[in-house]
C-alpha positions as CSV (number, residue, x, y, z in Angstrom):
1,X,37.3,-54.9,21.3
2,X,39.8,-52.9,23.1
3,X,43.9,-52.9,23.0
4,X,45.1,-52.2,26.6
5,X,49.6,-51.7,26.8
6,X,51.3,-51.1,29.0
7,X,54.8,-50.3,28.5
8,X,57.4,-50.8,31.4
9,X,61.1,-50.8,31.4
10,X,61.6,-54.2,31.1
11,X,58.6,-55.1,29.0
12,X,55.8,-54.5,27.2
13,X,52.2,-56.0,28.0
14,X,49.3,-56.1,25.9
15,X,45.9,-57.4,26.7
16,X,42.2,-57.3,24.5
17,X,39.9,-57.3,26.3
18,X,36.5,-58.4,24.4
19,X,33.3,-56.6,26.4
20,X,34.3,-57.7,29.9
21,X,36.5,-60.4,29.1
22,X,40.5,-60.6,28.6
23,X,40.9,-62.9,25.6
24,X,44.5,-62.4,25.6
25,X,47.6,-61.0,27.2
26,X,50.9,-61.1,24.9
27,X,54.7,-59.4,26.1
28,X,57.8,-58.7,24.3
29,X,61.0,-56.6,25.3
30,X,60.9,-53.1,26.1
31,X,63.3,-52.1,23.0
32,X,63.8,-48.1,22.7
33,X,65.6,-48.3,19.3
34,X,62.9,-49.8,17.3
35,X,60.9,-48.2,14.8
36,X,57.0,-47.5,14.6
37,X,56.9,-50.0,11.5
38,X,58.9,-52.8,14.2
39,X,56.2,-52.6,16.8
40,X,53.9,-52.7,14.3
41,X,55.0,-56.2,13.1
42,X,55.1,-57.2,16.7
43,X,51.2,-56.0,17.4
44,X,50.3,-58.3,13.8
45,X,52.1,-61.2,15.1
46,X,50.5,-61.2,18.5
47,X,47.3,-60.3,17.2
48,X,47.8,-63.5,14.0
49,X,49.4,-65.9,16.9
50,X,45.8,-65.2,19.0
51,X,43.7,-65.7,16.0
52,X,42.3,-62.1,15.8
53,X,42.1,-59.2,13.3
54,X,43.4,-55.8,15.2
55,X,40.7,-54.2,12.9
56,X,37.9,-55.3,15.2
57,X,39.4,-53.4,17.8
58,X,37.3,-50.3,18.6
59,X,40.0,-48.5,21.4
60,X,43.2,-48.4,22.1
61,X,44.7,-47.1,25.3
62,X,48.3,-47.1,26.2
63,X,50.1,-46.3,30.0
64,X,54.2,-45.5,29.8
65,X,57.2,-45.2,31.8
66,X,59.2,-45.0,28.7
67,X,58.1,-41.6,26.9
68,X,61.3,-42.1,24.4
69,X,59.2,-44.8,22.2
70,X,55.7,-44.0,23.4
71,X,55.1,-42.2,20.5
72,X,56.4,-44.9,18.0
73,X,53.9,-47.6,20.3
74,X,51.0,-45.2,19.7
75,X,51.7,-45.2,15.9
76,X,52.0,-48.6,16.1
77,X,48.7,-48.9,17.3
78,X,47.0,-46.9,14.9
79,X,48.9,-48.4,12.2
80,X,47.4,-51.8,12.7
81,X,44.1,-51.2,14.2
82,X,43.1,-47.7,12.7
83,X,42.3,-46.7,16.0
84,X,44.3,-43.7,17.5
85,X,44.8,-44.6,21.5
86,X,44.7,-43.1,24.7
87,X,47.2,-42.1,27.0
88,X,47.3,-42.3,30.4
89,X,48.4,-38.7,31.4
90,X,47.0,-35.6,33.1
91,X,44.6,-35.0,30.2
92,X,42.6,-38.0,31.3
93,X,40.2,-38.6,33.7
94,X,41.4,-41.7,36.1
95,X,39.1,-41.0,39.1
96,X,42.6,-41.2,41.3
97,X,43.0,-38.6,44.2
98,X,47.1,-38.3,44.7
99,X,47.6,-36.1,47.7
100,X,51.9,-36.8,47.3
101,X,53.5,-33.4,47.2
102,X,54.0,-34.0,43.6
103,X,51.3,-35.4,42.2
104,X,52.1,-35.2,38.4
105,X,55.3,-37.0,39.1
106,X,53.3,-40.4,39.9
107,X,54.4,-42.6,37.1
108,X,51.7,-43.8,35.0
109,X,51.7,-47.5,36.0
110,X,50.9,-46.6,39.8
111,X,48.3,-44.5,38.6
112,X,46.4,-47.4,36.8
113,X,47.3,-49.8,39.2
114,X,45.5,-47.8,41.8
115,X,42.7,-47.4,40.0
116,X,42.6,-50.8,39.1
117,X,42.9,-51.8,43.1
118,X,40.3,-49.6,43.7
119,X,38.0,-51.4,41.7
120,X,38.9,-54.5,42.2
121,X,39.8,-54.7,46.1
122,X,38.8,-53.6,49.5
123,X,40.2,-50.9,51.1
124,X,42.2,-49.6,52.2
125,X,44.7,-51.4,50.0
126,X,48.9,-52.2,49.7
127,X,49.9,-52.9,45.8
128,X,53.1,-54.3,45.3
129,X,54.5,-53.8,41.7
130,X,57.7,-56.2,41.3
131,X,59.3,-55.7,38.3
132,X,62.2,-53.6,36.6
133,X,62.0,-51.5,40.3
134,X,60.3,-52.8,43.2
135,X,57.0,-50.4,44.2
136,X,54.6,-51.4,47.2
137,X,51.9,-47.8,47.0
138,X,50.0,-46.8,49.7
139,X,45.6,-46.4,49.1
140,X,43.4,-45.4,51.9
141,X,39.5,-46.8,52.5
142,X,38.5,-43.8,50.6
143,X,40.7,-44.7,47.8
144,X,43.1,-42.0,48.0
145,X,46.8,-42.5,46.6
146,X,48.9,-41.7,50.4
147,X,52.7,-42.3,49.0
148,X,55.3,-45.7,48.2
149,X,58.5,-46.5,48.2
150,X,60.4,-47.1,45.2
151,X,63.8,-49.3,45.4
152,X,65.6,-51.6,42.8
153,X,64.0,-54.5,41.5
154,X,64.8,-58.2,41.8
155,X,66.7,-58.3,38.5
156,X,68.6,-55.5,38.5
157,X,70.1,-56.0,41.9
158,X,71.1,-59.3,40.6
159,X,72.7,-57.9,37.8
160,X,74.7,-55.3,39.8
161,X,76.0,-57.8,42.0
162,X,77.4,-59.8,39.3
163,X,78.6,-57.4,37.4
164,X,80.3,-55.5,40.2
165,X,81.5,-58.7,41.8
166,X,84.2,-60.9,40.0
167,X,83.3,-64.2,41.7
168,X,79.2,-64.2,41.6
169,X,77.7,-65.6,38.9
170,X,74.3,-64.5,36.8
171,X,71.6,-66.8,38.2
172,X,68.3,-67.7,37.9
173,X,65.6,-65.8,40.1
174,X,64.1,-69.6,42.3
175,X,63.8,-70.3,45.9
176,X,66.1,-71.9,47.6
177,X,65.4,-74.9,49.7
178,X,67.1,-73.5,52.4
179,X,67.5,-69.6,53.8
180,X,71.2,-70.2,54.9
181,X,72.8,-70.7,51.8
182,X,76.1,-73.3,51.1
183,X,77.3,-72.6,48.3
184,X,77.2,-69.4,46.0
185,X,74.3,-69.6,44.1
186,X,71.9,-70.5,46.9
187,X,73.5,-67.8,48.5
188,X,72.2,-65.5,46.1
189,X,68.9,-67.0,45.4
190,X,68.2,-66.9,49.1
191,X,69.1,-63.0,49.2
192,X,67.1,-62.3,46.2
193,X,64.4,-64.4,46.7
194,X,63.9,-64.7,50.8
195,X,65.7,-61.0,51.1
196,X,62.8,-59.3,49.1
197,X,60.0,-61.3,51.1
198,X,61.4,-60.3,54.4
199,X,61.8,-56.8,52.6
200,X,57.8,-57.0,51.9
201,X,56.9,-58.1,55.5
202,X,58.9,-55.7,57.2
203,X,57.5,-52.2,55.1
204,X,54.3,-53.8,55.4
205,X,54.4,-53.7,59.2
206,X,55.9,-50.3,58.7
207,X,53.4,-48.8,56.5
208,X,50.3,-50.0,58.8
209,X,52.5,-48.7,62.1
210,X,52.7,-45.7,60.4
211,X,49.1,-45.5,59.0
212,X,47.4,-46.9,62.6
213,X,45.4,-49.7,60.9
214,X,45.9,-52.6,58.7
215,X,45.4,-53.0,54.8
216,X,42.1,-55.0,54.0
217,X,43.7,-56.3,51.2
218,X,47.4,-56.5,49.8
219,X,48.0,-57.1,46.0
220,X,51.0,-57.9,44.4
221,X,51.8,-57.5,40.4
222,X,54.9,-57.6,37.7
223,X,56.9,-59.8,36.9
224,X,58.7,-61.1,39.7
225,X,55.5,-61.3,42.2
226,X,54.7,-64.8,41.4
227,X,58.4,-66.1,42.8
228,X,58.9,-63.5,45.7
229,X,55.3,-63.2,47.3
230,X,54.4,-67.0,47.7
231,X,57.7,-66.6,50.4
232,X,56.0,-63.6,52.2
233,X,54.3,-64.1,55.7
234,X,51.3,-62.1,54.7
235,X,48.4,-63.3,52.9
236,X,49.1,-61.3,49.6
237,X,46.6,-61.8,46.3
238,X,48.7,-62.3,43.0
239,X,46.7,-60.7,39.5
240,X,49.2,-60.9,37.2
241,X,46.9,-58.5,34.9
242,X,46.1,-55.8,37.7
243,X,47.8,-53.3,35.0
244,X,45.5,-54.1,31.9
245,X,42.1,-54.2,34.3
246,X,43.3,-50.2,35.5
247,X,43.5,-49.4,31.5
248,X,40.1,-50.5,30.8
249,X,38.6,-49.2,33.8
250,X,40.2,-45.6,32.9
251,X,39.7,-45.7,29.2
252,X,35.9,-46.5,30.1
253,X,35.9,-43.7,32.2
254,X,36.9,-41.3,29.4
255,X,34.8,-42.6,26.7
């Protein structure tokens, strides 16, 4: 078996994946004060709640955008499961061609996103990652990573509006039932929920202006994809495990 996590901001996702199959994806909060020996309680929980001993896993692999407690994750790993895991980083092989004028700066979840689109999806392909920021990455029909744009997610604009406003309430990320709101949390809903959608659209049509042809496929990922992109006017596939699929493609790749 293998151990696929991912490690984001906000959370951190873990999948087995059992020959071809995923026989179980587990999260829990992206906490940067806790100790090797804490996420290794975690991993035995998750792995005791699904019914499986982490000693039959055979690999590891881990992709971060939180190098402060990769290290104490990868411990972790090898901790529970014995086996010592793979990092998604410039010593691997992902298959990826990046031609941004920076290509080690690519964070390590649009790299295996990519790859996983690539394998997964027609090209040339759009990949929308909603979570903690809001990433829509650019992958020609020859599966080349062109660029993306990075802007605040969902959450955290949410946050800094109530925070910085005294009158605006925390709410809860849903759709409203109508775009003009009438009172305040419909309002806000309708901003964060129909505001990103139109958001979506609009670089969509940018991106393909730009690019002189049109995506063969869109895919959208993270955690706030399955309430934003049902209110987009493009046809847009949800895989809520597009992130885990790019780990075992890349860690098959370098085995």
């Amino acid at each position: 078996m293998l151990l696929t996590i991912d490690i984001g901001n906000t959370n951190i996702t873990l999948g087995v994946f059992k020959e071809n199959e995923l026989i179980f994806v587990s999260r829990f909060a992206t906490q940067r004060v806790k100790t090797k020996d804490e996420y290794a309680f975690q991993l035995l929980n998750m792995f005791n709640l699904n019914s499986i001993n982490p000693k039959e896993c055979n690999g590891a692999i881990i992709s971060s955008v939180v190098p402060e407690i990769t290290n104490n994750v990868g411990n972790a790993v090898l901790l529970t499961t014995g086996c010592t895991p793979k990092y998604v980083d410039s010593s691997l092989d992902t298959g990826l061609k990046i031609i941004t004028k920076i290509p080690g700066q690519l964070g390590a979840d649009m790299v295996v996103g990519s790859v996983a689109a690539i394998d997964r999806y027609p090209l040339p392909c759009l990949v929308i990652d909603l979570g903690t920021a809001s990433k829509m990455f650019v992958l020609d029909k020859e599966g080349t990573f062109l660029g993306c744009t990075i802007s605040a997610g969902v959450g955290i604009s949410l946050n800094a509006l109530s925070s910085g406003a005294s009158q605006l309430p925390n709410i809860n990320i849903a759709a409203p039932e109508t775009a003009i709101g009438t009172e305040t949390v419909g309002c806000m809903q309708s901003g964060a929920v129909y505001g990103t959608a139109c958001m979506i659209d609009g670089m969509i049509e940018r991106f393909e202006n730009e690019l002189g042809y049109r995506f063969e496929s869109i895919v959208a990922t993270g955690g706030y994809s399955q309430r934003i992109v049902p209110h987009c006017k493009n046809e847009i596939i949800f895989d809520d495990n597009l992130l885990l699929d790019g780990l075992k493609v890349i860690y098959e790749k370098n085995s």
